[in-house]
Short mmCIF file of the C-alpha atoms (twelve columns), coordinates in Angstrom:
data_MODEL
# 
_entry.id   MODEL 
# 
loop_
_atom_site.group_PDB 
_atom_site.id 
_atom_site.type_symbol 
_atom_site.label_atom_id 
_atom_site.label_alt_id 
_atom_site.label_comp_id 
_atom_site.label_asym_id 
_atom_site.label_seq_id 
_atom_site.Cartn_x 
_atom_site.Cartn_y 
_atom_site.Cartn_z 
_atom_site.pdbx_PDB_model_num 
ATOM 1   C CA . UNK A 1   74.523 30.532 60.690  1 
ATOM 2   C CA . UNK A 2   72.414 31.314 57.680  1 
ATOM 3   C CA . UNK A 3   73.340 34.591 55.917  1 
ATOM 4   C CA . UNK A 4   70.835 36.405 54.093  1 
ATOM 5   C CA . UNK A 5   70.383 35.724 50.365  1 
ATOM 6   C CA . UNK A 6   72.134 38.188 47.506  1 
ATOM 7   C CA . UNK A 7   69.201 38.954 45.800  1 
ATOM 8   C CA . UNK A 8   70.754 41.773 44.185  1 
ATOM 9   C CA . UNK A 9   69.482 44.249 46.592  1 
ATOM 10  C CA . UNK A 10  72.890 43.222 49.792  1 
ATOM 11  C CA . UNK A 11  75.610 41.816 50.156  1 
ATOM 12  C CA . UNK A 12  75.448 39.583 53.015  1 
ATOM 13  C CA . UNK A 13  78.853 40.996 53.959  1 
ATOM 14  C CA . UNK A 14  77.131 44.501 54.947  1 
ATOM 15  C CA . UNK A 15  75.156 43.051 57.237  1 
ATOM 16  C CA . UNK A 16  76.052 41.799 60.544  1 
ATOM 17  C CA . UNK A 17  74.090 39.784 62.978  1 
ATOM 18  C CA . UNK A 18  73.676 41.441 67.017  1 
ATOM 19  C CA . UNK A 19  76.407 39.189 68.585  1 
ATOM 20  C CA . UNK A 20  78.957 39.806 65.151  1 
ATOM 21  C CA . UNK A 21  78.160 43.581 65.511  1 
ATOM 22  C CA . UNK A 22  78.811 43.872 69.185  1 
ATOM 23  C CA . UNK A 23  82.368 41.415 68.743  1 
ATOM 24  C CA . UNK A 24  82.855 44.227 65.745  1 
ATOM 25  C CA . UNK A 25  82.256 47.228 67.811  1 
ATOM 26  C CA . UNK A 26  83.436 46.278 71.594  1 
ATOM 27  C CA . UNK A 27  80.172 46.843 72.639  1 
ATOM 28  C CA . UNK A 28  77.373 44.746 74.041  1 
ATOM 29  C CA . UNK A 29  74.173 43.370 72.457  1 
ATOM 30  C CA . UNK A 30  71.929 45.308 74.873  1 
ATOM 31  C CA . UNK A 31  73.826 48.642 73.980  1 
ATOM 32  C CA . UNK A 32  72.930 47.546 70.490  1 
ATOM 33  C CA . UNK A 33  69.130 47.388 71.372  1 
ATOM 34  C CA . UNK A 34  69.204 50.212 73.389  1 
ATOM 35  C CA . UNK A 35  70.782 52.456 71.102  1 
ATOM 36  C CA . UNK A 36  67.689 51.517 68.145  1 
ATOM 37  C CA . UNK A 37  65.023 52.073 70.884  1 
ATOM 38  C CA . UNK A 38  66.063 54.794 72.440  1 
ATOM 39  C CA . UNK A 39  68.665 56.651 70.538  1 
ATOM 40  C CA . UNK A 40  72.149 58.409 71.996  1 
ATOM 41  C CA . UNK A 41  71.216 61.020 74.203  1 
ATOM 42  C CA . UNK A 42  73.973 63.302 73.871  1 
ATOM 43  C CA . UNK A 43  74.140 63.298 69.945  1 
ATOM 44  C CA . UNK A 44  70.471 64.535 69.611  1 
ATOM 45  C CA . UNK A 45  68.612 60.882 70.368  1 
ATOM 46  C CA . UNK A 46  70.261 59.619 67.185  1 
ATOM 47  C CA . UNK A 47  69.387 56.025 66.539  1 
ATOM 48  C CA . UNK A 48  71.177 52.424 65.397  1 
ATOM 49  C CA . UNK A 49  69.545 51.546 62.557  1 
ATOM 50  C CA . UNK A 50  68.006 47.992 62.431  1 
ATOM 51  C CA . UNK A 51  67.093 45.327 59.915  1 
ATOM 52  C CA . UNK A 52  65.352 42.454 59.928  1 
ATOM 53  C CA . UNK A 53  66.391 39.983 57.574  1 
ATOM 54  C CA . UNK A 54  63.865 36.946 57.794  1 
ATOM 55  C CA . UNK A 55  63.733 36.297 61.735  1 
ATOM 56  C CA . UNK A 56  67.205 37.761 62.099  1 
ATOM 57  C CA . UNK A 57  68.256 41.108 63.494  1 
ATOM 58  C CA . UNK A 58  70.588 42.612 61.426  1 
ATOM 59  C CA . UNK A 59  72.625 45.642 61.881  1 
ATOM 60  C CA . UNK A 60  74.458 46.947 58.375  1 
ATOM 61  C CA . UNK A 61  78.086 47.012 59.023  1 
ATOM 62  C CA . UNK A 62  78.557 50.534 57.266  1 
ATOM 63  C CA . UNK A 63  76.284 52.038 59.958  1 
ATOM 64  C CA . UNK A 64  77.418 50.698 62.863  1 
ATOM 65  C CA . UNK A 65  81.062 51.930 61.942  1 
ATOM 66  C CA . UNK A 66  78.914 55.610 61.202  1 
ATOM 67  C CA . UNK A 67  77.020 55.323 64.515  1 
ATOM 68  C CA . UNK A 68  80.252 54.344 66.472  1 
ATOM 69  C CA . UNK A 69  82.297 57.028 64.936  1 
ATOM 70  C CA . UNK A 70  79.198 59.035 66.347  1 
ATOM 71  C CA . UNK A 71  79.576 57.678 69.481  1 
ATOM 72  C CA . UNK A 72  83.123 58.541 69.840  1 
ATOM 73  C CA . UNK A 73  83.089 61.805 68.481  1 
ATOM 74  C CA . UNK A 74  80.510 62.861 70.848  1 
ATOM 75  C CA . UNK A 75  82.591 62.268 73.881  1 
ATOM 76  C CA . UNK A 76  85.920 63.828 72.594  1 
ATOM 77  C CA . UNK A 77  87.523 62.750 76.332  1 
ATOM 78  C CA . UNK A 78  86.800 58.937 75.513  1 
ATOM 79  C CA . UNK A 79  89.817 56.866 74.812  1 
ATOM 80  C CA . UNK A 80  89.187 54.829 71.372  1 
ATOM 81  C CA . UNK A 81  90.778 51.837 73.043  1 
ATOM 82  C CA . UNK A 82  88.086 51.158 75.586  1 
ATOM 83  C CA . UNK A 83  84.857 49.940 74.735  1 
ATOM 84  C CA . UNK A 84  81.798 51.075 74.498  1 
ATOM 85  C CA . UNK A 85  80.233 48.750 77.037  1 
ATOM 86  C CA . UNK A 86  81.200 49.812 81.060  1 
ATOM 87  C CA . UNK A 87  83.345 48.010 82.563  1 
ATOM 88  C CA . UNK A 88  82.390 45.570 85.385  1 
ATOM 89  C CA . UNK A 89  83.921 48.138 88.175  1 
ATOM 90  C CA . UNK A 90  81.646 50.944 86.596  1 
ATOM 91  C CA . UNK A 91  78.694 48.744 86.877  1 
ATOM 92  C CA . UNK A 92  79.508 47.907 90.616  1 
ATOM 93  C CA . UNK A 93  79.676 51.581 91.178  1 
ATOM 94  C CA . UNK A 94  76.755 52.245 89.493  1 
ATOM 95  C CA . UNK A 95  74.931 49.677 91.524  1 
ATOM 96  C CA . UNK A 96  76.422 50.872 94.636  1 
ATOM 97  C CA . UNK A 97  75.418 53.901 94.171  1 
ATOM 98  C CA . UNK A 98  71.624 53.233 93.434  1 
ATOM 99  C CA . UNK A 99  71.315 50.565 96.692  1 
ATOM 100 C CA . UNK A 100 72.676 53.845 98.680  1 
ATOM 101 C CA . UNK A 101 69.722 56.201 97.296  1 
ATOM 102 C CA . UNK A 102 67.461 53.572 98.060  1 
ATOM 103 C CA . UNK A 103 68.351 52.953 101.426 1 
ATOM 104 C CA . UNK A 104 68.484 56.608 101.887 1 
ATOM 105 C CA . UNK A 105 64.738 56.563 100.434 1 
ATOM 106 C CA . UNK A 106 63.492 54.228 102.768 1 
ATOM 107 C CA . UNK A 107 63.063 51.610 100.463 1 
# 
């Protein structure tokens, strides 16, 4: 893996690469993306801040630990132990529940 130089301006310690951030915050890489495109909803469409570092995407580490705090805080009945990502019986639900509207749709 090739880290990004110190030119003086980072440490490549602050910066984290997508799969290093989403080990670091028990999340997954397209939660990552997601959350610098589109924001969090429910904390005002507050964004993940992104860097690109050469042809790397780089998250800082200090503002993922910010964002996540964020995260957290905004849903004060989320349990810090479980991640961020849903679990695979959510997901099943949540698919579930969309094949049901469709059928109900017609579709």
């Amino acid at each position: 893996m090739a880290t990004p130089p110190n030119d003086g301006l980072f440490s490549h310690d602050d910066y984290l690469t997508l799969t290093q951030a989403a080990r670091e915050g028990k999340t997954s890489i397209p939660a990552l993306y997601r959350w610098s495109r589109k924001g969090l909803k429910r904390a005002s469409g507050v964004r993940l801040p992104m860097h690109w570092v050469g042809s790397r995407t780089m998250i800082r580490r200090s503002e993922l630990r910010a964002f996540l705090e964020l995260v957290r805080n905004s849903n004060p009945n989320r349990d810090d132990a479980k991640t961020l990502a849903p679990s695979r019986s959510q997901r099943r639900s949540a698919v579930k529940r969309a094949a049901d509207r469709l059928r109900a749709a017609g579709i």
